[in-house]
C-alpha positions in Angstrom: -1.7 -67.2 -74.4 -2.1 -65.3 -71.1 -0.7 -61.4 -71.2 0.1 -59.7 -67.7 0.2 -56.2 -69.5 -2.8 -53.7 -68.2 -5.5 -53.3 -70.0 -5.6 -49.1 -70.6 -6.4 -46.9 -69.8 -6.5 -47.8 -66.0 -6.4 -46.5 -62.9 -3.1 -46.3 -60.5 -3.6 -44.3 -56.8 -0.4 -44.0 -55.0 -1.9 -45.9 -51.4 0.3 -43.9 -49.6 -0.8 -40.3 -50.4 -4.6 -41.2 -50.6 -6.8 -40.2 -47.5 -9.9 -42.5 -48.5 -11.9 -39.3 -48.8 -14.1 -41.5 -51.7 -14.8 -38.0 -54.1 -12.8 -40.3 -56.8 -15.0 -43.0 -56.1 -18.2 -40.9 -56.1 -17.1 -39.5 -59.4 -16.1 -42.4 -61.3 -18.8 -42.6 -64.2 -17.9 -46.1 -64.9 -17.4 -47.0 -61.2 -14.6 -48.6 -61.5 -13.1 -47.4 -58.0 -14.1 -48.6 -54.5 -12.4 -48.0 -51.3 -10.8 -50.6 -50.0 -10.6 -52.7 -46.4 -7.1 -52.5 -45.7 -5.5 -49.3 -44.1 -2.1 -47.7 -45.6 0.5 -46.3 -43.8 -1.7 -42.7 -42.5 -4.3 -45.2 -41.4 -6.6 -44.3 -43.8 -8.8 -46.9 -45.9 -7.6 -46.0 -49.4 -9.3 -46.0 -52.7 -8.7 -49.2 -55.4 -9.2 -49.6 -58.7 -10.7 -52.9 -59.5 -8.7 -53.8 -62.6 -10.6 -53.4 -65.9 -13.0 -51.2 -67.6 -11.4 -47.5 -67.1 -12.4 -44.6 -70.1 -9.6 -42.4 -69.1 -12.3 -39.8 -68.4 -10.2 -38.4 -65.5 -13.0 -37.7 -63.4 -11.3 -39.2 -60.3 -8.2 -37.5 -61.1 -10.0 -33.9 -60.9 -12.3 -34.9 -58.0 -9.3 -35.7 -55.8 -7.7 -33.0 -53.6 -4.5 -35.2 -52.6 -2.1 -34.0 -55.3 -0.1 -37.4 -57.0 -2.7 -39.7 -55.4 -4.4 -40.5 -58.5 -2.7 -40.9 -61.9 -4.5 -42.3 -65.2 -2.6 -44.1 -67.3 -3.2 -44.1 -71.3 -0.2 -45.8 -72.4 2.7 -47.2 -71.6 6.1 -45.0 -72.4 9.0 -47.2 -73.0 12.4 -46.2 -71.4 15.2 -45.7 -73.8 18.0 -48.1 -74.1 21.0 -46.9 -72.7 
């Protein structure tokens, strides 16, 4: 059976807001982070996360100065049924 759910903790940078500055990249112990080729919408080569293997340190979350750029996610909140 294949499962499309993430694997968390992981990684999720808004593409919009980031400015490719790479300090999340630089301080990512597990290095999970690399900027990427394509440009977002400021022009800017944004960071990535490359899928797998996040701690959920936060280190890239502290080390970026673009607030909402960078979010970590440790678990999934279910909506409520209305």
């Amino acid at each position: 059976m294949i499962s499309n759910e993430k694997k968390l903790p992981a990684v999720e940078i808004d593409h919009d807001l980031c400015k490719g500055c790479g300090l999340c990249v630089e301080n990512c112990p597990p290095k999970v982070l690399d900027l990427g080729k394509q440009l977002n919408v400021l022009g800017y080569q944004n960071a990535i996360y490359k899928g797998v293997g996040c701690t959920g340190c936060e280190a890239c979350f502290y080390a970026c100065p673009e607030p909402g750029a960078v979010t970590i996610v440790k678990e999934i909140k279910e909506r409520p049924v209305r």
